[in-house]
C-alpha positions as CSV (number, residue, x, y, z in Angstrom):
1,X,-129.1,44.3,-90.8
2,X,-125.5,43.6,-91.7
3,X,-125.9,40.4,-91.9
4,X,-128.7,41.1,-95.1
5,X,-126.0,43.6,-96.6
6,X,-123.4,40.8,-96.8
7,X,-125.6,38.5,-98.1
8,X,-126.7,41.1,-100.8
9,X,-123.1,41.4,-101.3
10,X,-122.7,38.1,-102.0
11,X,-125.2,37.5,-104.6
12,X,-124.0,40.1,-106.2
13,X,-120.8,38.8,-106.4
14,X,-121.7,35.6,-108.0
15,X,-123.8,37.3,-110.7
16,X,-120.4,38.8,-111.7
17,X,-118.3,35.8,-111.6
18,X,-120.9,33.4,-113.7
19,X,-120.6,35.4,-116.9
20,X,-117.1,35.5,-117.1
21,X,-117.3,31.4,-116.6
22,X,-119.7,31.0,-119.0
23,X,-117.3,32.5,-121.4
24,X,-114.2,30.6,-120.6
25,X,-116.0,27.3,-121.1
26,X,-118.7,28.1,-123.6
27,X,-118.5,26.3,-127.1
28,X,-118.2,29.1,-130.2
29,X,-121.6,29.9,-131.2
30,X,-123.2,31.6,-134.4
31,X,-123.1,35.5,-134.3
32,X,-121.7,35.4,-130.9
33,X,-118.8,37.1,-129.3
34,X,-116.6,33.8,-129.0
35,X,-117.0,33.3,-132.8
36,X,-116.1,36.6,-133.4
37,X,-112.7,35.9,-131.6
38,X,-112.0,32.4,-133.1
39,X,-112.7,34.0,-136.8
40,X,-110.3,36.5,-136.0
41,X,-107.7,34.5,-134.9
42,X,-107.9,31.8,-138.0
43,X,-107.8,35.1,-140.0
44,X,-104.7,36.1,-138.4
45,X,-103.3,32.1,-138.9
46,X,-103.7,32.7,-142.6
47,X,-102.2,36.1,-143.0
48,X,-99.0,34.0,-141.2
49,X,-99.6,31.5,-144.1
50,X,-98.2,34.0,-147.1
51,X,-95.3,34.6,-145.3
52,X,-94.7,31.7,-144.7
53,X,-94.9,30.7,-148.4
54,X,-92.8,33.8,-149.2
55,X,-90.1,32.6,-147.4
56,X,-90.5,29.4,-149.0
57,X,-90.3,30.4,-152.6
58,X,-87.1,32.5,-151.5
59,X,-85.3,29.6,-150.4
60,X,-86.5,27.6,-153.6
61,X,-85.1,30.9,-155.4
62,X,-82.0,30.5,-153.5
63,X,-81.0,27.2,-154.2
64,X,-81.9,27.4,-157.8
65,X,-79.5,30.6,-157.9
66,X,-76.5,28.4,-156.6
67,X,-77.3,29.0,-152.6
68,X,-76.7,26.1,-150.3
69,X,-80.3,24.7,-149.7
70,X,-81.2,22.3,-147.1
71,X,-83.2,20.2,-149.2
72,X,-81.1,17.6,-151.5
73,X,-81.4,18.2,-155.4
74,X,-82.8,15.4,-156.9
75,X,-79.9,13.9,-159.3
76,X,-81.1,12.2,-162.9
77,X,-77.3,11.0,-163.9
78,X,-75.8,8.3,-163.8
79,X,-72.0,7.6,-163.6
80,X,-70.7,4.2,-164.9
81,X,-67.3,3.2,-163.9
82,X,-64.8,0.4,-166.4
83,X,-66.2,0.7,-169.9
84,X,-63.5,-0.8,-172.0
85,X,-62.6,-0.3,-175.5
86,X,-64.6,-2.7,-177.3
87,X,-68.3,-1.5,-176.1
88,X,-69.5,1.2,-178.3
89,X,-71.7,4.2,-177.9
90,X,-74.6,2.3,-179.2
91,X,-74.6,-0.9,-177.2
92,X,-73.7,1.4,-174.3
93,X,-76.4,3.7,-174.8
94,X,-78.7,0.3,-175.3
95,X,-77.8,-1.1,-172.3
96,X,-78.5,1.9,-170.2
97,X,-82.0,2.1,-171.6
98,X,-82.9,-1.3,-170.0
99,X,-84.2,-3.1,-172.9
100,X,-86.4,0.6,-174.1
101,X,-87.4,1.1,-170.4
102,X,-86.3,4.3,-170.1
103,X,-84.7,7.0,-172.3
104,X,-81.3,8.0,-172.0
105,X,-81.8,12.0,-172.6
106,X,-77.8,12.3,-172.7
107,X,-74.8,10.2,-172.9
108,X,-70.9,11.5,-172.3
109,X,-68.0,9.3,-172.4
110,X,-64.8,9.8,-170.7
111,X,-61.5,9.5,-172.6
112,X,-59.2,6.1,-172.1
113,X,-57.5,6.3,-168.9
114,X,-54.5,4.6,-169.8
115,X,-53.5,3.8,-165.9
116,X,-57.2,2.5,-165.3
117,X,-56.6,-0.7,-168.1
118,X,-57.8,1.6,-171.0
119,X,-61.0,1.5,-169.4
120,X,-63.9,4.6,-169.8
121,X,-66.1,6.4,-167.8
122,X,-69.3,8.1,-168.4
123,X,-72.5,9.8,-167.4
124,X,-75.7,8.9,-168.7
125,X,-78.8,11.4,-168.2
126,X,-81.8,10.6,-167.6
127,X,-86.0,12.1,-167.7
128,X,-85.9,12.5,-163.9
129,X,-84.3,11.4,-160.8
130,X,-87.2,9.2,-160.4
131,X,-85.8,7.1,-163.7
132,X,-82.3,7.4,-162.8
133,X,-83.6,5.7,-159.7
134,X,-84.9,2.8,-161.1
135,X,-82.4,2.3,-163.7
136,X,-79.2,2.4,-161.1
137,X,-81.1,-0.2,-158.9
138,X,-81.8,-2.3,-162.8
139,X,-78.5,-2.3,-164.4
140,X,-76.0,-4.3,-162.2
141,X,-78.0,-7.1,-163.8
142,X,-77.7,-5.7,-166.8
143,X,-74.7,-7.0,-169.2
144,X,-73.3,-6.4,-173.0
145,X,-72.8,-9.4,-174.5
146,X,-70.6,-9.9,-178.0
147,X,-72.7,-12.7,-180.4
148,X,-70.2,-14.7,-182.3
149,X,-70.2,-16.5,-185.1
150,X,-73.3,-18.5,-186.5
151,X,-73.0,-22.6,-185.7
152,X,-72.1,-24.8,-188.0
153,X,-75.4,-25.9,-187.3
154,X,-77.0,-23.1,-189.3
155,X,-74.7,-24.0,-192.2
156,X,-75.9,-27.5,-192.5
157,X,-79.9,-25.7,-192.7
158,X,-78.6,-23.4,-195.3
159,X,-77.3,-26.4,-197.0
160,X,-80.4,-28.1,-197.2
161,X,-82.0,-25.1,-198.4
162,X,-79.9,-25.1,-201.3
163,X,-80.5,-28.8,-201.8
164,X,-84.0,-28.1,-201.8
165,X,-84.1,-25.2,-204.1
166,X,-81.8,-27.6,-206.9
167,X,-84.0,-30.9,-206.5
168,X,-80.7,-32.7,-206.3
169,X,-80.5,-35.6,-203.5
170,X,-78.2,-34.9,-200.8
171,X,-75.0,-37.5,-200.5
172,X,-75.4,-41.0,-198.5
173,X,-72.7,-39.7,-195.9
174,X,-75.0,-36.6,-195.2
175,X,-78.2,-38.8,-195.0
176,X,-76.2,-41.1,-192.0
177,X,-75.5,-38.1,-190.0
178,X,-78.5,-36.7,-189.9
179,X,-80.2,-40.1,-188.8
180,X,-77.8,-39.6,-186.1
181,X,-77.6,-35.8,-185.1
182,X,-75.7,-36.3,-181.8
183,X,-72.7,-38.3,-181.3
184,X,-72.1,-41.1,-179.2
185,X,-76.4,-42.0,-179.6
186,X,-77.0,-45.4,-181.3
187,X,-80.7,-46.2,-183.2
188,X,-82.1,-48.3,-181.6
189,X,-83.8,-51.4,-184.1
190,X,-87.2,-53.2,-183.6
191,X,-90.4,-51.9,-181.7
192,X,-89.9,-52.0,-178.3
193,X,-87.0,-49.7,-178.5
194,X,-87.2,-46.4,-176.2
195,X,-87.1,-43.6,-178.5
196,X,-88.4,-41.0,-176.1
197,X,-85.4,-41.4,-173.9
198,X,-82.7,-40.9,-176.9
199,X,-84.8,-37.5,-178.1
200,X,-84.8,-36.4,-174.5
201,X,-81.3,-37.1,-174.7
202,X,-80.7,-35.4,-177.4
203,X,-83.1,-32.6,-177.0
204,X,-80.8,-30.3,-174.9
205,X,-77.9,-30.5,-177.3
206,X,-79.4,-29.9,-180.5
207,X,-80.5,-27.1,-178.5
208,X,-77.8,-26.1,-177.2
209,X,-76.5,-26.1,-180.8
210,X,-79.3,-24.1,-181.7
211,X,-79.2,-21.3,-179.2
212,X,-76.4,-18.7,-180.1
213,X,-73.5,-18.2,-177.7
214,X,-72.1,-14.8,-176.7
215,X,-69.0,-13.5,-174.5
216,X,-69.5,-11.0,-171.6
217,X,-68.4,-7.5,-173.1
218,X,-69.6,-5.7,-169.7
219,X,-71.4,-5.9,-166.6
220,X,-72.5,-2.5,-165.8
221,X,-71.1,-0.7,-162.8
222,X,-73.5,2.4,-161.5
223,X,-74.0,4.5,-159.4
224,X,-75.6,8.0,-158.6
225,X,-73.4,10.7,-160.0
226,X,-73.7,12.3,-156.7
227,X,-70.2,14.1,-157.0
228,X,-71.4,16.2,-160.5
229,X,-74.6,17.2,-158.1
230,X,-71.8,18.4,-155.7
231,X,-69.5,20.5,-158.0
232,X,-71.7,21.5,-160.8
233,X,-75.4,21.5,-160.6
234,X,-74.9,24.8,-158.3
235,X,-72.6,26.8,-160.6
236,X,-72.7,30.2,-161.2
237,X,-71.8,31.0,-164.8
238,X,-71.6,35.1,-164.8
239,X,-68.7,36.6,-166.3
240,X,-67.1,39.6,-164.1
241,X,-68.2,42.9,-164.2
242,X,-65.9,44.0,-166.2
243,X,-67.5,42.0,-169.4
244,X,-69.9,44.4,-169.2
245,X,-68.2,47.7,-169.7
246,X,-68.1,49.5,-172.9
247,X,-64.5,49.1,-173.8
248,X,-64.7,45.5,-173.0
249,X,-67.5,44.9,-175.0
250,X,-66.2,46.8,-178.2
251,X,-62.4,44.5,-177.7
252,X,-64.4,40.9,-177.2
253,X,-66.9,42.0,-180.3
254,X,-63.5,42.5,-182.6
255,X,-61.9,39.3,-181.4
256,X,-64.7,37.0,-181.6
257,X,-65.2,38.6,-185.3
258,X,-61.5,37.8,-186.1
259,X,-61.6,34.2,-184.6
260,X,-65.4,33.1,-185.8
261,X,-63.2,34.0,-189.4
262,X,-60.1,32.1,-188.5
263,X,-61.8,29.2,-187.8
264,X,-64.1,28.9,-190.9
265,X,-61.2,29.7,-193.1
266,X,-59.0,26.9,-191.7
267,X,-62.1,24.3,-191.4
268,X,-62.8,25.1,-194.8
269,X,-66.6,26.6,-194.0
270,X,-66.1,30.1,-195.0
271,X,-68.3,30.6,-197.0
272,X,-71.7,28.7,-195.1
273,X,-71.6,31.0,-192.6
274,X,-74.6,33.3,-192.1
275,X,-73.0,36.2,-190.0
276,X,-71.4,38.3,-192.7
277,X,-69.9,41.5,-192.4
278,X,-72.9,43.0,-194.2
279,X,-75.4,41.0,-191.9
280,X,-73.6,42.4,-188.7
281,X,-73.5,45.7,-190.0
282,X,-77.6,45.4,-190.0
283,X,-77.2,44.7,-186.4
284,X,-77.4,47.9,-184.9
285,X,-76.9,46.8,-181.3
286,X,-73.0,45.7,-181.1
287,X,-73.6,43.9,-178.0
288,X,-76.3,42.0,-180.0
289,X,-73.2,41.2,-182.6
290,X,-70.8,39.7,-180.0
291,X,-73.7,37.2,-178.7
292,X,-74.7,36.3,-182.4
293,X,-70.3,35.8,-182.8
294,X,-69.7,33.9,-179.3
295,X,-73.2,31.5,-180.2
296,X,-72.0,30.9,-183.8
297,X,-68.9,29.9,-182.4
298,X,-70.5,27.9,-179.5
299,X,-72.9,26.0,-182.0
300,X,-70.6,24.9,-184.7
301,X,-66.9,25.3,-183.4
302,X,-67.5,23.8,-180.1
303,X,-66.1,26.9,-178.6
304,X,-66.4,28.8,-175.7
305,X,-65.1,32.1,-176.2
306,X,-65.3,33.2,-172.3
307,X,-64.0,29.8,-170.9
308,X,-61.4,29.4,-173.9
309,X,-62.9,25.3,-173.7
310,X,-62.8,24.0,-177.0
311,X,-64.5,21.0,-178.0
312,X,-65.2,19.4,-181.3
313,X,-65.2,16.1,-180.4
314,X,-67.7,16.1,-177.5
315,X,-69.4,18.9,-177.4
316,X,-71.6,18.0,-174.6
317,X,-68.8,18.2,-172.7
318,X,-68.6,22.7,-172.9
319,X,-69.6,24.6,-170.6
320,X,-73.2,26.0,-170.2
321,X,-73.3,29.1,-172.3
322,X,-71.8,32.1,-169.8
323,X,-74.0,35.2,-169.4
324,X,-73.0,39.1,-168.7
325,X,-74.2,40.4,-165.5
326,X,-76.1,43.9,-166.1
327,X,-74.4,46.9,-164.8
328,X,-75.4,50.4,-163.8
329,X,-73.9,52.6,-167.0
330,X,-73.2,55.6,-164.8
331,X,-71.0,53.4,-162.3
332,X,-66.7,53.5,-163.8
333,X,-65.2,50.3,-163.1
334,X,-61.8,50.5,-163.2
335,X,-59.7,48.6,-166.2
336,X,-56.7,47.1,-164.9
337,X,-53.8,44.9,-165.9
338,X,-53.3,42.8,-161.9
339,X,-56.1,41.5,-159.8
340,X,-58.6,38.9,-160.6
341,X,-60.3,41.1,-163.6
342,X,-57.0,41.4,-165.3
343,X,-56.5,37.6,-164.9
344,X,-59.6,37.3,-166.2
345,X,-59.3,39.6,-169.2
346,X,-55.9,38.1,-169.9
347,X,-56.8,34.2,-169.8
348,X,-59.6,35.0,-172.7
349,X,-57.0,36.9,-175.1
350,X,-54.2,34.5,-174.5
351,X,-56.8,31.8,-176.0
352,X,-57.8,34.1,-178.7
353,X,-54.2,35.0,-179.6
354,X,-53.1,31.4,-179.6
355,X,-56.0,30.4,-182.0
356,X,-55.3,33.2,-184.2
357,X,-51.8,32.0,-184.0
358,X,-53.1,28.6,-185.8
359,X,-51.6,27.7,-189.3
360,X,-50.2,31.4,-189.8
361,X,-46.5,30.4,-190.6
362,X,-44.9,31.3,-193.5
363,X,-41.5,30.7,-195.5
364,X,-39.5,34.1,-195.3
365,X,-36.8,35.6,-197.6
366,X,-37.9,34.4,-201.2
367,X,-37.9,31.2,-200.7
368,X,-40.3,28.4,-201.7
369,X,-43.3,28.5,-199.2
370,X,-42.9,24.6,-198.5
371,X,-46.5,24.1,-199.1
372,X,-46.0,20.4,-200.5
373,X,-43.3,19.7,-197.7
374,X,-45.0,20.8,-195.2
375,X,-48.5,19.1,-195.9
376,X,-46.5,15.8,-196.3
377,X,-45.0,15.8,-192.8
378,X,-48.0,17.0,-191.1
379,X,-49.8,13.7,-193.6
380,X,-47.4,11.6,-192.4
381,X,-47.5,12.5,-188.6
382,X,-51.2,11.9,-188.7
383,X,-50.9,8.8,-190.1
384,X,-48.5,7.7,-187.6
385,X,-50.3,8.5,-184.8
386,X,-53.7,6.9,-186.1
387,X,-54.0,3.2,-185.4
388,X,-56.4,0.9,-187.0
389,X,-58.9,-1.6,-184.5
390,X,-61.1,-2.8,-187.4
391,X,-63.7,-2.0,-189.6
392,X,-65.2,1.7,-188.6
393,X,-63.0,1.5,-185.3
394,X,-59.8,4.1,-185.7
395,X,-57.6,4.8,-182.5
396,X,-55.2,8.1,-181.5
397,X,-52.0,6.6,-180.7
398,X,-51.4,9.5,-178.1
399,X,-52.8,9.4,-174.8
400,X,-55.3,9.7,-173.7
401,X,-55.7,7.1,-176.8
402,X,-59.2,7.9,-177.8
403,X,-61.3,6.0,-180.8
404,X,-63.3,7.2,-183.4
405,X,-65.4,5.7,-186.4
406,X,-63.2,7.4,-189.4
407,X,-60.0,8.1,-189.6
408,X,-60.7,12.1,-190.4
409,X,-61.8,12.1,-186.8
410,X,-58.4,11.0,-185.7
411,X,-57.0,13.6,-188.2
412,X,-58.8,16.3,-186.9
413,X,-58.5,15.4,-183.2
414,X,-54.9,15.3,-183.4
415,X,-54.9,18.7,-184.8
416,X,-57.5,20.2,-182.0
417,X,-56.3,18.1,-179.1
418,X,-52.6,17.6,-179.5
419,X,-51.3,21.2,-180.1
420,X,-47.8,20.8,-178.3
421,X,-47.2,17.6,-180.5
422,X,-47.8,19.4,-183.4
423,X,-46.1,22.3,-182.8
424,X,-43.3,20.3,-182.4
425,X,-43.6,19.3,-186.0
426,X,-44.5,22.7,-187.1
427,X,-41.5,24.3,-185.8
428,X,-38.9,21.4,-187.3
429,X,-40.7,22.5,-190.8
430,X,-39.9,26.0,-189.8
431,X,-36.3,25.1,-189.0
432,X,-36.2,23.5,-192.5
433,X,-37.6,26.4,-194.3
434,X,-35.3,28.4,-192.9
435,X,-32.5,27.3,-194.0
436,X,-34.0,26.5,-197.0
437,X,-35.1,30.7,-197.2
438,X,-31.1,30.9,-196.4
439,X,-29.7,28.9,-198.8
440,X,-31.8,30.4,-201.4
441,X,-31.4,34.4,-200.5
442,X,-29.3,36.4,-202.7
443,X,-27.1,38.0,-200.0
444,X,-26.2,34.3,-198.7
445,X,-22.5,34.5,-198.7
């Protein structure tokens, strides 16, 4: 009897234990309970899968905001080390496309470093990294050649030409050496003679007659411009809070008036420009007037009102365009002459006070204003720091010695560039006018 109780026992067991290993090796099946389960957890994989591309798109966010990022930025620019003097922006810009390969979105050239054999650098830009790729691994083979003069050979077809054209026979002496086109070669007489060896003789130097020769300008050195990538690409270009505030606003909108006039009234383009008091008084917004003001200046005085960067003669070389961070109106922040925000707020007047400053010297006392005299000194100091190369080639004799296609260019770069030079003429014209103001005042004992 006990034994049949165990055994029942037993059985009963087993009936227990072969469902649960039915289920922990049964496939998944349609409508059943295992399917159930693996549906739920592929649902729960992809409710990990946003997430997961949240997080992505805030680390793409991050790096595009200036954030270290532990991807690499792809770089599209190219930095090309040794360009002398004589390769200009065009053949430069020629070379770098690879014969029309590729298309050179933007080209900046360095100054002359005088230590560095008056050699250049610069920084070509490209589509995409993927063309700045193939175009640093393309140009060390890559040279810019100088053609020189036509051979006399080409004289002698242009001779003929013109003997043709007149019907007029050419001399004997001209008829013997073109029987005999390369010296030291004899005609051979009679029929047997081997003519194919003298023209195969003579084959390689009428062409190399024919074929014009060229000296090696430059043999382009590349590479990534890695370092830029380093330092710039992840810049932050806000201004300070303090741009922001009210009474900042109000003093940058009444400089950048005063200087946008300056400089069209002393570049001679007062009266082309758009923004007139009667437009900005349209403008109802004033903080709308000061970005109207610093782009006007940005745009056609290669000026940067924030960064005090001025430009004219490369103005790829400015600074991205700075922007105002947006502040909470009810928060005071505090104005004040030390720290980092009064560093900040003195570095952009000193700029503004020493462009305002430009050109505003005048002869004192009575006395003759010097106009003549003064534009004759400031004449001749331009001409003696302007050095001519050639024909459309016009050279700064101050370092960093830079070239340009007209001598206006020089003119005008010596008057941007080279302010302390100048200002050293400017102020022995003052010392002249002022004793001329002396000698001519009445109480001048």
């Amino acid at each position: 009897m006990l034994n049949l109780q165990i055994a029942e026992q037993t059985r009963e067991a087993e009936s227990k234990q072969i469902p649960a290993e039915d289920e922990q090796t049964a496939e998944p099946r349609e409508g059943g309970e295992l399917a159930s389960e693996g549906e739920h957890k592929s649902d729960e994989g992809n409710d990990d899968q946003p997430e997961k591309d949240a997080q992505e798109r805030l680390n793409e966010k991050k790096g595009s905001e200036g954030v270290a990022s532990n991807l690499p930025k792809p770089i599209d620019t190219l930095f090309i080390r040794g360009i002398p003097t004589k390769v200009t922006r065009a053949q430069l810009r020629e070379g770098l496309s690879c014969e029309g390969k590729y298309t050179v979105v933007s080209l900046r050239i360095g100054e002359v470093q005088p230590m560095r054999g008056l050699s250049r650098f610069a920084w070509a830009k490209y589509e995409s990294a993927e063309i700045a790729n193939a175009a640093c691994e393309a140009l060390p083979d890559t040279v810019i050649k100088e053609p020189v003069a036509a051979h006399p050979a080409e004289d002698d077809v242009k001779k003929q030409s013109e003997v043709d054209a007149s019907g007029e026979a050419p001399p004997k002496d001209t008829e013997e050496k073109e029987k005999s086109p390369v010296e030291g070669v004899e005609e051979e007489e009679g029929e047997g003679g081997d003519q194919s060896a003298k023209a195969d003789d003579a084959e390689p130097v009428e062409a190399a007659k024919a074929e014009p020769r060229a000296n090696v300008l430059y043999r382009f050195d590349v590479s990534l411009n890695k370092e830029r990538e380093r330092r710039f690409v992840h810049r932050n270009n806000v201004l300070p809070k303090i741009a922001a505030t009210a009474p900042r606003l109000k003093h940058d909108r009444e400089q950048v008036i005063a200087v946008m006039r300056h400089m069209d009234k002393y570049r001679e383009v007062e009266g082309q420009n758009p923004f007139t008091e009667e437009f900005l008084a349209s403008v109802e917004d004033e903080p709308r007037q000061l970005d109207l003001c610093i782009h006007y200046l940005y745009k056609v005085h290669c000026f940067a009102y924030y960064s005090g960067i001025e430009n004219p003669d490369d103005p790829t070389a400015l600074p991205e365009m700075a922007t105002r961070p947006k502040i909470d109106p009810n928060v005071v922040i505090a104005i004040s002459s030390s720290g980092d925000k009064g560093n900040w707020e003195r570095k952009v007047d000193d700029k503004v006070a020493e462009i305002l400053a430009r050109r505003g010297d005048k002869a004192r006392n009575g006395a003759q204003d010097g106009s003549a005299r003064r534009n004759k000194k400031l004449q001749e100091w331009f001409d003696a720091n302007t050095r001519t190369e050639g024909e459309g080639r016009f050279r700064c004799a101050l370092p960093p010695y830079k070239l340009f296609m007209g001598v206006e260019f020089v003119h005008k770069h010596l008057r941007l560039k080279h302010v302390d030079a100048r200002n050293k003429v400017r102020r022995e014209r003052q010392r002249e006018n002022l004793t001329g103001s002396m000698l001519t005042s009445t109480n001048f004992e």
